[in-house]
N, CA, C and O atoms as a Tripos MOL2 file, in Angstrom:
@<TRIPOS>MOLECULE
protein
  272   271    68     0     0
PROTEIN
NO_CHARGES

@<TRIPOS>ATOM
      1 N           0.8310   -1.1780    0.0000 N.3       1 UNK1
      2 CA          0.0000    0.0000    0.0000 C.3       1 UNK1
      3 C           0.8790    1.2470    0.0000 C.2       1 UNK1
      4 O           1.9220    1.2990    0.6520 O.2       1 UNK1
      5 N           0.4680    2.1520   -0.6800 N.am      2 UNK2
      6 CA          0.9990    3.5980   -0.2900 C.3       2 UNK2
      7 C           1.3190    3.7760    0.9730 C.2       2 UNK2
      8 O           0.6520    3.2410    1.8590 O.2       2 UNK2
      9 N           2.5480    4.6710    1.2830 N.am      3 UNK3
     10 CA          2.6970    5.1570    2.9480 C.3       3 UNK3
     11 C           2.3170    6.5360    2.6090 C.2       3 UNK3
     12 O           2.9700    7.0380    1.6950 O.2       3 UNK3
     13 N           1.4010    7.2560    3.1490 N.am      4 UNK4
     14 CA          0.9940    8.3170    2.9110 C.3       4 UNK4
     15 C           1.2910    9.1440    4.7800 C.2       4 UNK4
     16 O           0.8770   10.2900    4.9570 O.2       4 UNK4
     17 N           1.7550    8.6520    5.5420 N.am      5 UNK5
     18 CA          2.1180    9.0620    7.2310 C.3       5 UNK5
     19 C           2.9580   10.1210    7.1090 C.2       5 UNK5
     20 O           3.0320   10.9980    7.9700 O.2       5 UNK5
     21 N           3.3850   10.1150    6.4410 N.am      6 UNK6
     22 CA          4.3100   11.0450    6.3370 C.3       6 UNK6
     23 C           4.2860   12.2320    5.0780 C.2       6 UNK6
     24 O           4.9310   13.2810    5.0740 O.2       6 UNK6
     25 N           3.5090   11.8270    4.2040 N.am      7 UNK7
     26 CA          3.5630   12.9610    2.8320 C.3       7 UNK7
     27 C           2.6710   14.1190    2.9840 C.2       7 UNK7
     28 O           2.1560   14.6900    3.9460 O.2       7 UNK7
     29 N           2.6650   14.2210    2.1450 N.am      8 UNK8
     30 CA          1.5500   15.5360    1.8130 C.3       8 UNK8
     31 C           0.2870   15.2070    1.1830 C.2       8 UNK8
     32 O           0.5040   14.9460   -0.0010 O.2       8 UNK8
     33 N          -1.2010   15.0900    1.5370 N.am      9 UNK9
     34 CA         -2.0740   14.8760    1.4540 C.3       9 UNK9
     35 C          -3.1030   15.6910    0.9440 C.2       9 UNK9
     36 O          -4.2610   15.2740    0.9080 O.2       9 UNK9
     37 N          -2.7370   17.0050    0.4790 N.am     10 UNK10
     38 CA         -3.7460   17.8360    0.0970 C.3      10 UNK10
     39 C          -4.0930   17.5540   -1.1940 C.2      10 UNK10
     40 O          -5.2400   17.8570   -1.5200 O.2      10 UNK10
     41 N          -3.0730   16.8280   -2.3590 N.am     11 UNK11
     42 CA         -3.3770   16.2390   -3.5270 C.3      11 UNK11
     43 C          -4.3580   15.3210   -3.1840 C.2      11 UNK11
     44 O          -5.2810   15.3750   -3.9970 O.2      11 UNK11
     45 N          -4.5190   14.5700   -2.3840 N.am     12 UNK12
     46 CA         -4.9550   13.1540   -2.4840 C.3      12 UNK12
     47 C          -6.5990   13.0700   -2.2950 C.2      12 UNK12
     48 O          -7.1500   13.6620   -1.3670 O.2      12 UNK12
     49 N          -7.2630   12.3480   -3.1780 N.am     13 UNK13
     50 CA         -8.4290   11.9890   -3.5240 C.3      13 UNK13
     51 C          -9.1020   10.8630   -2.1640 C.2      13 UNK13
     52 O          -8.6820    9.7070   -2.1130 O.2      13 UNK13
     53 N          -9.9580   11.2720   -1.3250 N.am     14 UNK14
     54 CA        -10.4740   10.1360   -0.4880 C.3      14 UNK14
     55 C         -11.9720    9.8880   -0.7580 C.2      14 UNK14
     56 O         -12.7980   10.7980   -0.8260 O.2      14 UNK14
     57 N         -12.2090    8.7720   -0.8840 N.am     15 UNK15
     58 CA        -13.3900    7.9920   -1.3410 C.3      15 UNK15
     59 C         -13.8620    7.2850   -0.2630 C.2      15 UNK15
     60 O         -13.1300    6.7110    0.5430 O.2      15 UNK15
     61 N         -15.8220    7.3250   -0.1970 N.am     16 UNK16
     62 CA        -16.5650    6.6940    0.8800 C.3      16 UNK16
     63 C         -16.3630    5.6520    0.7400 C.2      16 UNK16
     64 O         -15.6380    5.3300   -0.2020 O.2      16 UNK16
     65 N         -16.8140    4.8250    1.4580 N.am     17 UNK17
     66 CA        -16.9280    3.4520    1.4040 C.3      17 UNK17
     67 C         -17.6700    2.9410    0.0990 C.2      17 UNK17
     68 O         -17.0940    2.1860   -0.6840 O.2      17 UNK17
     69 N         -19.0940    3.4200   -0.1280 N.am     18 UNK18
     70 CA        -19.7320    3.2340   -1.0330 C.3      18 UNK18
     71 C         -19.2210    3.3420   -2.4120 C.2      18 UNK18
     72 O         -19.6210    2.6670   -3.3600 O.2      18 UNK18
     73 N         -18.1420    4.4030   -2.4500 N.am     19 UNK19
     74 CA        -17.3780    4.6680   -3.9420 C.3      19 UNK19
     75 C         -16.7140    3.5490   -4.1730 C.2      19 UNK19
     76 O         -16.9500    2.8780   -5.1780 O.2      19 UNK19
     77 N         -15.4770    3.0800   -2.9580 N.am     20 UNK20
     78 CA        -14.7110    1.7150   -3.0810 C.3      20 UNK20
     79 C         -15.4070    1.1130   -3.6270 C.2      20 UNK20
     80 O         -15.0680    1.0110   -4.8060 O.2      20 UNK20
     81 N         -16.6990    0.3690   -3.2770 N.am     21 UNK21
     82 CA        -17.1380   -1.0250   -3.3850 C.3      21 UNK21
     83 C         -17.4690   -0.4180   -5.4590 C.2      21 UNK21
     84 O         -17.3100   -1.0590   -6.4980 O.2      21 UNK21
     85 N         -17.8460    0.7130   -5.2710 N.am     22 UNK22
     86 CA        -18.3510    0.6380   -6.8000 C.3      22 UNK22
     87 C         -17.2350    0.7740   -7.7450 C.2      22 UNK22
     88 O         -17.2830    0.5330   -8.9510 O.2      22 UNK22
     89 N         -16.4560    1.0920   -7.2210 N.am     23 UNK23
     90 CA        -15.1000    1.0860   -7.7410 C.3      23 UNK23
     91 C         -14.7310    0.0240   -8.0620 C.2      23 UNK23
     92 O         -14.0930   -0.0180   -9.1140 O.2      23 UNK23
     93 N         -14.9320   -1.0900   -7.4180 N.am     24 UNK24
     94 CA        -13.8590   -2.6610   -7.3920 C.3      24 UNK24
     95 C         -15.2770   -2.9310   -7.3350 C.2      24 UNK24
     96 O         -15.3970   -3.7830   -6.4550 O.2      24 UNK24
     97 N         -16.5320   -2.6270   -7.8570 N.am     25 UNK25
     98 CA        -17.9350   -3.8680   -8.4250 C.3      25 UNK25
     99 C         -18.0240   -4.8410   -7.2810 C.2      25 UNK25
    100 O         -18.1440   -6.0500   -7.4840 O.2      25 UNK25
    101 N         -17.9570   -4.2350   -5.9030 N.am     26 UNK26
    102 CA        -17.9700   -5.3610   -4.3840 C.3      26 UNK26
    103 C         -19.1020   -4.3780   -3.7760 C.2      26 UNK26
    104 O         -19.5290   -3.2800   -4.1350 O.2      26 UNK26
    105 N         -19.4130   -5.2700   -2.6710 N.am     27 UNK27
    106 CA        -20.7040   -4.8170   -1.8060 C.3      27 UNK27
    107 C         -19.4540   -3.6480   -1.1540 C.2      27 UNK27
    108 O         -18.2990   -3.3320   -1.4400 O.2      27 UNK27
    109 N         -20.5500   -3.2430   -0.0650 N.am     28 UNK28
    110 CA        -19.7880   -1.6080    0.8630 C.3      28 UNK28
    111 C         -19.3870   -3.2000    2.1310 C.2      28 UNK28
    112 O         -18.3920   -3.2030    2.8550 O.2      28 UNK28
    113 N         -20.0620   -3.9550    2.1060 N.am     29 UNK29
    114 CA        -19.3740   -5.4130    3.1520 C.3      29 UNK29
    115 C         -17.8890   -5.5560    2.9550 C.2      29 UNK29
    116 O         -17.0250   -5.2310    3.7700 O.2      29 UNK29
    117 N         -17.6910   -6.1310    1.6580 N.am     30 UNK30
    118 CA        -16.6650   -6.2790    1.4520 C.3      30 UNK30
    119 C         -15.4260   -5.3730    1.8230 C.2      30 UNK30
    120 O         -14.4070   -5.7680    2.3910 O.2      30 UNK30
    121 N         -15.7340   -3.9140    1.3440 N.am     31 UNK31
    122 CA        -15.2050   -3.1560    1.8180 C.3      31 UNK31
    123 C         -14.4360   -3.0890    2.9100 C.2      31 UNK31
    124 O         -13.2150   -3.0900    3.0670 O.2      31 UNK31
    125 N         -15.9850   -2.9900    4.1480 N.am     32 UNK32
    126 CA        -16.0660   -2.7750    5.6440 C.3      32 UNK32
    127 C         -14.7610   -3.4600    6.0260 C.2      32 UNK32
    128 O         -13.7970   -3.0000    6.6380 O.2      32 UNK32
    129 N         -15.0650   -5.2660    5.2640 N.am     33 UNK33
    130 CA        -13.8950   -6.0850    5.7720 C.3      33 UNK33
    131 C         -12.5390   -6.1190    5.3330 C.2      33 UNK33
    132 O         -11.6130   -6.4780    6.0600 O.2      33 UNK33
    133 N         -12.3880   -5.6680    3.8940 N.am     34 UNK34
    134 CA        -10.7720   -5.2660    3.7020 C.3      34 UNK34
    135 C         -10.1870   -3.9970    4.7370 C.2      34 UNK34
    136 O          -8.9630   -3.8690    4.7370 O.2      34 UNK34
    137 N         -10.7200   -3.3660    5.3270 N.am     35 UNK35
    138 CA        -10.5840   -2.2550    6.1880 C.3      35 UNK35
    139 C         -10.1810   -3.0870    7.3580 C.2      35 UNK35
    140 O          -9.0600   -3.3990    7.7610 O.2      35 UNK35
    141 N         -11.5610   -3.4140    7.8730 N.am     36 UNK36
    142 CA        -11.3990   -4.1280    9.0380 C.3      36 UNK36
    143 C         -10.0720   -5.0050    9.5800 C.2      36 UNK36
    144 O          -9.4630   -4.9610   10.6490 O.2      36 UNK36
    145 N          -9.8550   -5.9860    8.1300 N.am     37 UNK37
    146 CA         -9.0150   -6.7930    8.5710 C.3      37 UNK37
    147 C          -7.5010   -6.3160    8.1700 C.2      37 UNK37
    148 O          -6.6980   -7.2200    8.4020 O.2      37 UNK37
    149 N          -6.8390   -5.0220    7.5790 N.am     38 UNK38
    150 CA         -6.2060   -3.9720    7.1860 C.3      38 UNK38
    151 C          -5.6630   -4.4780    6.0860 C.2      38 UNK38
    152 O          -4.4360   -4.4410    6.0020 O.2      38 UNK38
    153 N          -6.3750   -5.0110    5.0970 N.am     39 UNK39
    154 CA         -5.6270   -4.8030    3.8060 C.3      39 UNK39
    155 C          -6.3050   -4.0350    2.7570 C.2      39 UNK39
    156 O          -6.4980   -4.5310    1.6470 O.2      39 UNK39
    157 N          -6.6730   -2.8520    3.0590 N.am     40 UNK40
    158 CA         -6.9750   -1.9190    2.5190 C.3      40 UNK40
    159 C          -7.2630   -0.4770    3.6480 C.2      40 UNK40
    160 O          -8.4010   -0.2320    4.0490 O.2      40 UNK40
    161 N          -6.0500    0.3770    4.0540 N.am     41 UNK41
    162 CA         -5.8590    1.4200    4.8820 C.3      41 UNK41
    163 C          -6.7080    2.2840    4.4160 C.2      41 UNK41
    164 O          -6.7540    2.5710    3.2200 O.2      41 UNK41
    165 N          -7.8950    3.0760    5.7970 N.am     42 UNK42
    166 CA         -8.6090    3.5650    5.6410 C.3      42 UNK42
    167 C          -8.5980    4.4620    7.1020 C.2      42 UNK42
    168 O          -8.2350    3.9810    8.1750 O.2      42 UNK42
    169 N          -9.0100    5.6810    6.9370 N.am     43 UNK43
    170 CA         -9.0160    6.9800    7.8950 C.3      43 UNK43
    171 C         -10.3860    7.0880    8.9440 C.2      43 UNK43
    172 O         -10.5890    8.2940    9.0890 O.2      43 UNK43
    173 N         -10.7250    6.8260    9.2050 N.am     44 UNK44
    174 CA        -12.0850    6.8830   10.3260 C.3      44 UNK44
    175 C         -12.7950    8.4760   10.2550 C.2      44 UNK44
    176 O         -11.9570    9.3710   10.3680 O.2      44 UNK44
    177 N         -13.6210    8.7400   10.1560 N.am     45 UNK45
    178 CA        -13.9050    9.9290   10.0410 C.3      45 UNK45
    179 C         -15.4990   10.2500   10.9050 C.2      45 UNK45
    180 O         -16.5370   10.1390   10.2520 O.2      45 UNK45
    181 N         -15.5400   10.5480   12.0260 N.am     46 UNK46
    182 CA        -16.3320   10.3250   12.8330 C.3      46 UNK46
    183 C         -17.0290    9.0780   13.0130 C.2      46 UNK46
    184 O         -16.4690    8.5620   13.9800 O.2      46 UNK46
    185 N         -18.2800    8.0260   12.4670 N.am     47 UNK47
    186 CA        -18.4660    7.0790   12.3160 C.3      47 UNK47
    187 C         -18.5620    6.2080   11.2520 C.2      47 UNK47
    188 O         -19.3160    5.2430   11.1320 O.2      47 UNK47
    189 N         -17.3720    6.8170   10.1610 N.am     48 UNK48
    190 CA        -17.2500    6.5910    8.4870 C.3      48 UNK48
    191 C         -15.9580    6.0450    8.3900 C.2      48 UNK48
    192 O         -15.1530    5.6300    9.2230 O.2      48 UNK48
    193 N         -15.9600    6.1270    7.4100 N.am     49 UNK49
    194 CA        -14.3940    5.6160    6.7480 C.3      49 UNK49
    195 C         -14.1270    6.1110    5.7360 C.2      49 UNK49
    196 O         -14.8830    5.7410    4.8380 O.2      49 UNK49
    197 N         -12.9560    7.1930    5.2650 N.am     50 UNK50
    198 CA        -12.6780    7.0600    4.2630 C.3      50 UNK50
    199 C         -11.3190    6.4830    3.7020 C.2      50 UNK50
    200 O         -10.4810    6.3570    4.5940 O.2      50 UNK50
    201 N         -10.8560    6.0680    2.3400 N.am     51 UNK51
    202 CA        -10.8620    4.9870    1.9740 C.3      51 UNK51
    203 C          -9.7340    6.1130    0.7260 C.2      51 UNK51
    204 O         -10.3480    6.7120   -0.1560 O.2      51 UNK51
    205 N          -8.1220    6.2810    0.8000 N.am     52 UNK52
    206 CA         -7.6600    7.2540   -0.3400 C.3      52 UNK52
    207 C          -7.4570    6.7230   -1.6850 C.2      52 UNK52
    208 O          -6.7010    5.7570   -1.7790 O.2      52 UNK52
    209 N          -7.9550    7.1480   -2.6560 N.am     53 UNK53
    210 CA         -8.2040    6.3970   -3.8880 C.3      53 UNK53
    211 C          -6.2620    6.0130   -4.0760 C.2      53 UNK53
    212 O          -6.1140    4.9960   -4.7520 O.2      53 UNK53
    213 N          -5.6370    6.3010   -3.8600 N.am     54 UNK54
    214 CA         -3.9650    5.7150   -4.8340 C.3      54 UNK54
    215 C          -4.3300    4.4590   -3.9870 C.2      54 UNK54
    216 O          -4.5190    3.4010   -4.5870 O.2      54 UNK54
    217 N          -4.4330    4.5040   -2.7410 N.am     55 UNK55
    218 CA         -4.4490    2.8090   -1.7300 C.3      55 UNK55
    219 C          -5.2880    1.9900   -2.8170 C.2      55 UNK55
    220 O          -4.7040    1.2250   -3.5850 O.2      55 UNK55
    221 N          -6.5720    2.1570   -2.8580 N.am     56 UNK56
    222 CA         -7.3380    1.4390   -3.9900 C.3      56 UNK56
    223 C          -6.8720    0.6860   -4.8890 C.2      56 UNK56
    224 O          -6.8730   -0.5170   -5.1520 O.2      56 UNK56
    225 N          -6.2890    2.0610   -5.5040 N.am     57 UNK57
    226 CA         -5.1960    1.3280   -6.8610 C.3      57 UNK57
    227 C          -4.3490    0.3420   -6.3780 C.2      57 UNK57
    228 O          -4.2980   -0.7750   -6.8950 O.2      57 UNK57
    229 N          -3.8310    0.6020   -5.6360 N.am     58 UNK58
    230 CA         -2.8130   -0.4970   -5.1060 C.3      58 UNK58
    231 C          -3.1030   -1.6850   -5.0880 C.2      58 UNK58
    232 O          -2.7260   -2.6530   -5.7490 O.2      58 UNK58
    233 N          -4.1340   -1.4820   -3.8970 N.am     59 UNK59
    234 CA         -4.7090   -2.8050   -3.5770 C.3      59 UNK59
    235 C          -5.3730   -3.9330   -5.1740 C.2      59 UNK59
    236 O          -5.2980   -5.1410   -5.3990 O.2      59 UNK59
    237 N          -6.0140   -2.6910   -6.0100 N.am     60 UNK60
    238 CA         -6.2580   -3.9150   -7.1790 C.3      60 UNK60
    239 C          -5.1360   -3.9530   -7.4080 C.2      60 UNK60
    240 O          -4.8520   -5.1340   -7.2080 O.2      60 UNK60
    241 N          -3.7130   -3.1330   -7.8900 N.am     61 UNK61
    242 CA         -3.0680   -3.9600   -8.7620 C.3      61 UNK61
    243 C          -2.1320   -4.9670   -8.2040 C.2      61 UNK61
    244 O          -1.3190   -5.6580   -8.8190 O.2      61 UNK61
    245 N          -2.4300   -4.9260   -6.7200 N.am     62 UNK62
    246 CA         -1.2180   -5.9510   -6.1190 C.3      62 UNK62
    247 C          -2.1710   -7.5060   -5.9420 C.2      62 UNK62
    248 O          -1.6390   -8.5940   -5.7230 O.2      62 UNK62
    249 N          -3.6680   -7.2820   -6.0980 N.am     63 UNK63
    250 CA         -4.3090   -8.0550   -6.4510 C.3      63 UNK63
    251 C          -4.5820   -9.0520   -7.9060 C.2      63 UNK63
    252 O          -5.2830  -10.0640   -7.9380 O.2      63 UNK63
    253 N          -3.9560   -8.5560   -8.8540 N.am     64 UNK64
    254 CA         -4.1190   -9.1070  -10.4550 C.3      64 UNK64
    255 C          -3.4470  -11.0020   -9.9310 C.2      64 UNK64
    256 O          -2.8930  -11.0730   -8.8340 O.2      64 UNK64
    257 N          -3.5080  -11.6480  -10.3460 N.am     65 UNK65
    258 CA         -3.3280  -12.7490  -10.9120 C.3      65 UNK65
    259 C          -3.3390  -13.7300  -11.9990 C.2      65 UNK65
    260 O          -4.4540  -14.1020  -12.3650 O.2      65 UNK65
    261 N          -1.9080  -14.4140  -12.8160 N.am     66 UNK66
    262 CA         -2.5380  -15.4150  -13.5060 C.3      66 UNK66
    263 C          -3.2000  -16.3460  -13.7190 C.2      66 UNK66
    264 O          -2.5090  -17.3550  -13.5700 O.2      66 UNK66
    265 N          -4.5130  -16.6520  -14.0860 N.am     67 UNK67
    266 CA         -4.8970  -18.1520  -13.7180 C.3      67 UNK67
    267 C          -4.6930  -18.7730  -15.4220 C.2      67 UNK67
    268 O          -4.7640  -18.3650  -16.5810 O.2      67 UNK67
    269 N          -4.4400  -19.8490  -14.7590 N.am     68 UNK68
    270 CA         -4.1400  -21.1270  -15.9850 C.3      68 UNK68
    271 C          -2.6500  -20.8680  -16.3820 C.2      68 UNK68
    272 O          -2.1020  -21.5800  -17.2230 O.2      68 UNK68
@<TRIPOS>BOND
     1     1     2 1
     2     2     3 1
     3     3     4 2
     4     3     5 am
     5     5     6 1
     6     6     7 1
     7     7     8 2
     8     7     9 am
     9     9    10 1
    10    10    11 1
    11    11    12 2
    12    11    13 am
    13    13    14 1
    14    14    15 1
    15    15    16 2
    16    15    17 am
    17    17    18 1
    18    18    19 1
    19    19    20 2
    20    19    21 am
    21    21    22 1
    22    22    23 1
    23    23    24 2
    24    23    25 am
    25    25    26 1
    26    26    27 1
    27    27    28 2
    28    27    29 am
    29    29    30 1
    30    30    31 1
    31    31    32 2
    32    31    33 am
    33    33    34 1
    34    34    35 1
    35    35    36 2
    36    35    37 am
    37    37    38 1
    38    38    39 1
    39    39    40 2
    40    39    41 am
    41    41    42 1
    42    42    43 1
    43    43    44 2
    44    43    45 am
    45    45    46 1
    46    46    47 1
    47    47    48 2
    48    47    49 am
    49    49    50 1
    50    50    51 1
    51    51    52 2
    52    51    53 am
    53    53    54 1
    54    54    55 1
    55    55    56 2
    56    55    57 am
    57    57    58 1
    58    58    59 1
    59    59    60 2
    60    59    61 am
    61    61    62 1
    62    62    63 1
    63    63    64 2
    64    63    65 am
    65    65    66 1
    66    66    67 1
    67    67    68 2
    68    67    69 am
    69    69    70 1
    70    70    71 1
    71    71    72 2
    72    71    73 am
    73    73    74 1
    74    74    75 1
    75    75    76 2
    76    75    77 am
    77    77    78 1
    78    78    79 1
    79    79    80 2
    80    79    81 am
    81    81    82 1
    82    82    83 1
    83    83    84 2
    84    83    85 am
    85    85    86 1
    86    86    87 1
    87    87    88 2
    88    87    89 am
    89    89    90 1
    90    90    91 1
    91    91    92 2
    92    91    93 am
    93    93    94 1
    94    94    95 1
    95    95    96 2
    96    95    97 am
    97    97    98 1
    98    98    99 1
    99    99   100 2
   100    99   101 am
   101   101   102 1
   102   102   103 1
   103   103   104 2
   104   103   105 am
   105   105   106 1
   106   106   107 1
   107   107   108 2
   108   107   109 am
   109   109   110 1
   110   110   111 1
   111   111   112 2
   112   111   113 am
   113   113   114 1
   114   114   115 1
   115   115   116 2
   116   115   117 am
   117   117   118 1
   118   118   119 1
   119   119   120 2
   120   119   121 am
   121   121   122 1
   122   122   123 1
   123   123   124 2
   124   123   125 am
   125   125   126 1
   126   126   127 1
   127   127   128 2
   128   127   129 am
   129   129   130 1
   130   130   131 1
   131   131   132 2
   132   131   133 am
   133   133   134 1
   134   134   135 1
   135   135   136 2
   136   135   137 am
   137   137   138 1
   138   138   139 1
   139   139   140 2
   140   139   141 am
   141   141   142 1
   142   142   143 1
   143   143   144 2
   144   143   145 am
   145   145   146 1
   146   146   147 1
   147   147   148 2
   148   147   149 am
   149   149   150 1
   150   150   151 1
   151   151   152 2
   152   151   153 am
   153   153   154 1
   154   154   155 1
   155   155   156 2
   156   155   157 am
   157   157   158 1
   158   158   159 1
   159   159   160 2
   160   159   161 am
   161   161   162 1
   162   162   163 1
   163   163   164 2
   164   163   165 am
   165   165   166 1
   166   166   167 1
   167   167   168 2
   168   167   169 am
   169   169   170 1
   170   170   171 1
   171   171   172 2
   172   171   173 am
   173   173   174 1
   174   174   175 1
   175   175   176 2
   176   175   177 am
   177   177   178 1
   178   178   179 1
   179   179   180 2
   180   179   181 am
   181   181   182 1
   182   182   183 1
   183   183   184 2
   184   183   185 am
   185   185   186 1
   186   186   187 1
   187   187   188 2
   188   187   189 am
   189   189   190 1
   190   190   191 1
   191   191   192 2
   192   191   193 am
   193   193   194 1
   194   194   195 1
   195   195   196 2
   196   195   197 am
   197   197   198 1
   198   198   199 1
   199   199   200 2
   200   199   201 am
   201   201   202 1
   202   202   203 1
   203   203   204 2
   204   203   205 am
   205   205   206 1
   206   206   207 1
   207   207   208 2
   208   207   209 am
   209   209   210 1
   210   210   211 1
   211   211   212 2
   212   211   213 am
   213   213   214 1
   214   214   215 1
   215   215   216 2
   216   215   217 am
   217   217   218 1
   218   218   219 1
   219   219   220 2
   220   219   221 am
   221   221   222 1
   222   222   223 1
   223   223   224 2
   224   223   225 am
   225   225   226 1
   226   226   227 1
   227   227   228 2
   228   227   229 am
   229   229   230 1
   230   230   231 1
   231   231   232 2
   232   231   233 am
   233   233   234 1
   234   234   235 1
   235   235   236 2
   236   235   237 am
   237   237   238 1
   238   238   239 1
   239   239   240 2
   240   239   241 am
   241   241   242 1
   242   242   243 1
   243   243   244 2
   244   243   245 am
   245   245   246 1
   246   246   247 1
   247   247   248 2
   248   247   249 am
   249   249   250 1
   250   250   251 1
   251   251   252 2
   252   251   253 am
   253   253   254 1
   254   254   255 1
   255   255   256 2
   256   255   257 am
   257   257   258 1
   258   258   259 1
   259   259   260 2
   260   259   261 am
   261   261   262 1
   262   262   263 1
   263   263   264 2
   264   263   265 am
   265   265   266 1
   266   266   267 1
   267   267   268 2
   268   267   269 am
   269   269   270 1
   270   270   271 1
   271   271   272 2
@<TRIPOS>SUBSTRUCTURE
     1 UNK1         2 RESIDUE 1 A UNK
     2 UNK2         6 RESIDUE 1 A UNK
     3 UNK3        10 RESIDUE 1 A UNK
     4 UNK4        14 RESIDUE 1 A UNK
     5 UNK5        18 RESIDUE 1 A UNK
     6 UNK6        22 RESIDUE 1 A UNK
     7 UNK7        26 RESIDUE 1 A UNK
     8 UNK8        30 RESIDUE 1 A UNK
     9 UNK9        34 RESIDUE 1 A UNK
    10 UNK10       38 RESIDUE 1 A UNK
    11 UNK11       42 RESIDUE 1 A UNK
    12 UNK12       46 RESIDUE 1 A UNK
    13 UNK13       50 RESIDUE 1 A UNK
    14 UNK14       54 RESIDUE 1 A UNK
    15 UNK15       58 RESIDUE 1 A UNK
    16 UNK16       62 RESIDUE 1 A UNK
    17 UNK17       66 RESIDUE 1 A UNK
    18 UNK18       70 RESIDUE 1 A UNK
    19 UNK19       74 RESIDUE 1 A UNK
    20 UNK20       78 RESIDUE 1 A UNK
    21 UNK21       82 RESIDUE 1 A UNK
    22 UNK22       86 RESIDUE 1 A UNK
    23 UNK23       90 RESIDUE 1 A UNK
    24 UNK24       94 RESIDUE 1 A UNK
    25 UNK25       98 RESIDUE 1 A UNK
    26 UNK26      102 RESIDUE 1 A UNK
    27 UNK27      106 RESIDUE 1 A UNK
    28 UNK28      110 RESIDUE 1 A UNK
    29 UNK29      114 RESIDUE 1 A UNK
    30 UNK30      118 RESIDUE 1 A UNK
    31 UNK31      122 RESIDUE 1 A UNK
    32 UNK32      126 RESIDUE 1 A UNK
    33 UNK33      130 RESIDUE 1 A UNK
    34 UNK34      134 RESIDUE 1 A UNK
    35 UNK35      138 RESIDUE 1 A UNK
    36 UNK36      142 RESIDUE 1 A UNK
    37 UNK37      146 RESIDUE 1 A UNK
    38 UNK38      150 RESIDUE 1 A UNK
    39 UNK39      154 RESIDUE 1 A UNK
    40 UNK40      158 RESIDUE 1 A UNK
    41 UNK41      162 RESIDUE 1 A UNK
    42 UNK42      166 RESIDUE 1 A UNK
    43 UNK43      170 RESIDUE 1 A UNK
    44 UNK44      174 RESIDUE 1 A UNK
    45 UNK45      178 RESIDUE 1 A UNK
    46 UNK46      182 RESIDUE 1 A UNK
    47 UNK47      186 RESIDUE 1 A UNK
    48 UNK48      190 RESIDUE 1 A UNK
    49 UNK49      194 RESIDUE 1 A UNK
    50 UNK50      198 RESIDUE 1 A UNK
    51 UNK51      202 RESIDUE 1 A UNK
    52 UNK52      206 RESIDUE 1 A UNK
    53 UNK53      210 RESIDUE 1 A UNK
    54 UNK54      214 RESIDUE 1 A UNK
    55 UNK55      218 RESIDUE 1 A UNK
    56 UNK56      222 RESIDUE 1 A UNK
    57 UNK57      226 RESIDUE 1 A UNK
    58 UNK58      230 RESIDUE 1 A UNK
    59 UNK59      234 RESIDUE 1 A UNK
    60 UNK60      238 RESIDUE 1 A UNK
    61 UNK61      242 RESIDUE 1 A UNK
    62 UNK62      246 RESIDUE 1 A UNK
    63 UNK63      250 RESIDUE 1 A UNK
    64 UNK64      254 RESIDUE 1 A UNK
    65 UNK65      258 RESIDUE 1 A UNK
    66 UNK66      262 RESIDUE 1 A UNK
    67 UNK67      266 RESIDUE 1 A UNK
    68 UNK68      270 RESIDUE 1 A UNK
């Protein structure tokens, strides 16, 4: 994932939960639980989450696989 702890953040794009899932065609569940279980870093924002779109990217492309 991106380390963003340390950079500069005013560029950076953050997306609801609801955007993720439509983003990656998954329920806002799925989501909840890549968060939850931290493989997909997400910011808490009173009783929300948001979710910075480069992490996203990441996460699909460290996700691709060959099959067959």
């Amino acid at each position: 994932m991106a380390d963003h702890t340390s950079g500069d953040l005013s560029d950076s794009t953050f997306l609801t939960v609801a955007e993720v899932a439509a983003t990656m065609r998954v329920s806002k569940m799925t989501v909840y639980r890549l968060v939850h279980n931290g493989d997909l870093p997400a910011v808490r924002v009173g009783r929300s989450f948001r979710v910075l779109e480069d992490d996203v990217n990441d996460y699909l492309r460290k996700s691709f696989y060959n099959a067959g």
